[in-house]
N, C-alpha and C positions, 0 to 999 in steps of 0.2 A: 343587176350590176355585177360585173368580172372583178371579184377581188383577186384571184390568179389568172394571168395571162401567159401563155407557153405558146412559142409560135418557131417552130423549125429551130427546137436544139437540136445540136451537135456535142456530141462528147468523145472522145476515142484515147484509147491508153495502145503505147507502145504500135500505135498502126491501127491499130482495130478499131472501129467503131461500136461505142457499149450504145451509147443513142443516136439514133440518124434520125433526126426532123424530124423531131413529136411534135404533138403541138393539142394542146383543150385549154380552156378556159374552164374557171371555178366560180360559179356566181355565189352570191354573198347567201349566206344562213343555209348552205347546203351542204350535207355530206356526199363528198365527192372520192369513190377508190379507185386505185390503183388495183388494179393485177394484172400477174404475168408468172410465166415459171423463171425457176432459179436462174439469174443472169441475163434477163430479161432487157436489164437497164432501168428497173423500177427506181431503187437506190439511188443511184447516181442522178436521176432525174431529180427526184423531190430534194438532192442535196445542191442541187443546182437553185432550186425553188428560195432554199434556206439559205443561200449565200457562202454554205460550205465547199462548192465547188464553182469555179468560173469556166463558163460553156467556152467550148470552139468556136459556135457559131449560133447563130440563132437570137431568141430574145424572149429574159424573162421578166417578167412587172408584179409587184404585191404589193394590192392596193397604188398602182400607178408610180412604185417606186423598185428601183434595178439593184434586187438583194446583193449583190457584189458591192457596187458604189457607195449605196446609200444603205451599209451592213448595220450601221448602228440604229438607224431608224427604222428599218423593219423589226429587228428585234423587238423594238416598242409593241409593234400590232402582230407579233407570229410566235406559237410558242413549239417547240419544237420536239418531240419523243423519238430518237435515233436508234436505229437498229440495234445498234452496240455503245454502249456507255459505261465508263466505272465512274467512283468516286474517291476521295479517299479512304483507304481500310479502316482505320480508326473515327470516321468521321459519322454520329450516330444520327438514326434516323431525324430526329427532332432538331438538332445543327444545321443537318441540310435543307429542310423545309424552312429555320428561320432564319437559312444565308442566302437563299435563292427570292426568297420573298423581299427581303433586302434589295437584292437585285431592280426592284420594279417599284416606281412611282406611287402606284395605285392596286396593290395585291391582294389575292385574293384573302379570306380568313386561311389558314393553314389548318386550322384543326378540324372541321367537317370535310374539310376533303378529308386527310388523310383516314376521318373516321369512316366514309364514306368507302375507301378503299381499302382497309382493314388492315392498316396500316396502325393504329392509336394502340394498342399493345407490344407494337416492335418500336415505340419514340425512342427507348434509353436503349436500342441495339447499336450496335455498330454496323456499318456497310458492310464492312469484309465478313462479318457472321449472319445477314441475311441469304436466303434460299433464291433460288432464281426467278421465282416466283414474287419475290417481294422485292426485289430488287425493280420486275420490272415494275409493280407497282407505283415504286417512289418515282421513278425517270416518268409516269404518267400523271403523278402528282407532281412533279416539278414542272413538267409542261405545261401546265393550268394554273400556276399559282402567280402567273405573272398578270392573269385574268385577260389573256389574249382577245384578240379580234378573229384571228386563225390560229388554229390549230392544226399539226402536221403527225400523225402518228403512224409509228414505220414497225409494223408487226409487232400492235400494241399490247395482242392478249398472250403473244409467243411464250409458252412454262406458264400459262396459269390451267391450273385445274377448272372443269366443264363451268362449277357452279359458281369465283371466281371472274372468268371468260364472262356466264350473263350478263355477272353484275355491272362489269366494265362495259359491257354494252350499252347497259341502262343509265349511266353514268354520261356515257356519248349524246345518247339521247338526251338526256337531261343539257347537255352542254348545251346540244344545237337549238333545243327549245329557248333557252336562252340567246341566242343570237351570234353562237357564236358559229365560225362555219371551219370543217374539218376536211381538210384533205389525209387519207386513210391507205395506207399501202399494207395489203396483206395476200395472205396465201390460205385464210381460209373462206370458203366455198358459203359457209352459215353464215358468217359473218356480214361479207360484203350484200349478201340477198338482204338481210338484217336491214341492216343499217346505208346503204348506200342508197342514193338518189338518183346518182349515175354512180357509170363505172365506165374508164379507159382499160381496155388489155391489149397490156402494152408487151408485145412479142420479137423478138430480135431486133431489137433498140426501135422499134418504130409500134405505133397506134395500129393493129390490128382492127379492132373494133371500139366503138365508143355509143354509150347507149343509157338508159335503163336499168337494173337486174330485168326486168321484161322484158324490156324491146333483144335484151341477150338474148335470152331463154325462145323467143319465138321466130329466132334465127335458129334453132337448131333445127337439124334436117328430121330428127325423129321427135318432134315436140310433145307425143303421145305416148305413152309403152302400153298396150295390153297384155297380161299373161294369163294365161288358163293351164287345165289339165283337161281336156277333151275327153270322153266318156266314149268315144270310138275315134278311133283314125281317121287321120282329115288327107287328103289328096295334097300332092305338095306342089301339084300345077296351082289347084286352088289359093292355097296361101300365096303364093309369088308373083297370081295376077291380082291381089288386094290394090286397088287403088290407093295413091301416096305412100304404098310400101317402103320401108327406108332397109330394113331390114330382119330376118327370124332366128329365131335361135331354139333348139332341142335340146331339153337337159332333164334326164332323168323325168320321160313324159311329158314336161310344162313345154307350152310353148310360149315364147315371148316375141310380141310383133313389136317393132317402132315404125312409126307412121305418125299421120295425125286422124282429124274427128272423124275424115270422110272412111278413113283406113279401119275405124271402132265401128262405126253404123256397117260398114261392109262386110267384116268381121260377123255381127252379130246376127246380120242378115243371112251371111254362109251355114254360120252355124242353127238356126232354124229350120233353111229350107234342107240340111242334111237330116233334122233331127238328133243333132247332137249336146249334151250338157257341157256347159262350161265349168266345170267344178274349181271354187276357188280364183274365180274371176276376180283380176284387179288391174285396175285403169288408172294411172298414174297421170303427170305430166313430166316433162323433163326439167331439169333441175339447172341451178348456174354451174355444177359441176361440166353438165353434158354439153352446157354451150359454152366454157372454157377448153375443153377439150374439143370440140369440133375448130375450134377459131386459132389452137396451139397447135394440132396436131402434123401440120407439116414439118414444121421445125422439130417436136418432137420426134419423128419419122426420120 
């Protein structure tokens, strides 16, 4: 079942089109990302989803209701983590978790989350004296404390430190086991592999690709990388007739193939019937980095 429905938005500032006819659908208990590079139209999308922005054109539904019209009842089932959020400067941490919990019918406990986000030693801070790090903490403990149906988080580990970053991972996790389902917009590469189920990249306001982290990755032209140090000099007709060659590179002795399996058996085969070592062979696969950048790089270009 589609608890998000997106079908041919429009958005445009000043003439410009930020999103030109996206369009996915979010089935229910999945984590579902977002990405794209800077000004992609990610933003403006999922604020469109949240009812913070009304479309030009198109049509969006959560859970079978039109977050513009019917703003106050989504709110009920969607909880929202914004790119950019303050609060007030005086207003301390333990205030805002038992004003936003207020907010909500049925909320969540506040204290295990915010222990849970190491958040329970900054309760008697004030906002305007936490780190931006804990700041974004609290905006991802407010998003949950209303014990959503959805959840929207918009570059939720953005200023936390690596170890931090996991935990909030394991935290998502823990959410969606729960039932709840997250649509995720971010810009890191670990992450979305992580944690997505799918992923939209979404590129010069429109759906590039939509897939998997897998089904991405096995779009990429070099799905494979080999590199070695060859132990004699390999002919470079040889290398460049490798079958599925994508392409080679020479750096300081290594060479690094990308291709796929047929391009590694071929490879290894070469290097046999010449009698050559491969010293410090290693066989990779390609990454969500490599298929974000193959699926952006014309625009980037």
């Amino acid at each position: 079942m589609s608890v998000i429905e997106v079908s041919d938005l429009r958005k445009s500032y000043g003439g410009r089109a930020v999103v030109d006819g996206v369009s996915f659908a979010v089935e229910e208990g999945e984590i579902f990302g977002i990405l794209g590079p800077n000004g992609a139209g990610k933003t403006t999308t999922v604020e469109c989803v949240e009812g913070l922005r009304t479309p030009d054109a198109g049509r969006v539904r959560v859970t079978g209701l039109d977050p513009v019209t019917d703003h106050e009842r989504v709110t009920r089932v969607l909880g929202a983590q914004l790119q950019q959020s303050e609060l007030q400067a005086k207003l301390t941490v333990r205030e805002a978790l038992e004003l936003y919990a207020a907010f909500h019918p049925h909320p969540l406990d506040w204290r295990p989350l915010a222990e849970r986000l190491g958040l329970t030693p900054k309760l008697a801070s004030r906002f305007g004296k936490l780190s931006g790090g804990q700041k974004q903490r609290l905006f991802i403990a407010l998003a949950l404390i209303g014990n959503p149906r959805i959840v929207v988080l918009d570059e939720l580990t953005t200023g936390l430190d690596p170890r931090a970053r996991r935990d909030t991972w394991e935290l998502i996790e823990d959410i969606r086991t729960g039932g709840v389902t997250v649509l995720l917009v971010t810009h890191f590469m670990e992450e979305a592999q992580r944690l997505c189920d799918r992923i939209a990249v979404i590129d010069g306001g429109r759906v590039a690709a939509l897939d998997s982290p897998a089904g991405l990755i096995r779009r990429t032209a070099g799905s494979t990388v080999i590199s070695f140090t060859p132990s004699a000099p390999l002919d470079e007709r040889d290398l460049n007739g490798l079958p599925a060659l994508v392409s080679v590179e020479h750096k300081d002795g290594r060479i690094t193939l990308a291709g796929t399996d047929e391009t590694v058996n071929a490879v290894i085969t070469l290097l046999a019937c010449n009698r050559i070592t491969a010293l410090q062979l290693r066989v990779t696969d390609a990454t969500l980095d490599d298929a974000f950048l193959d699926l952006t790089k014309e625009t980037a270009a």
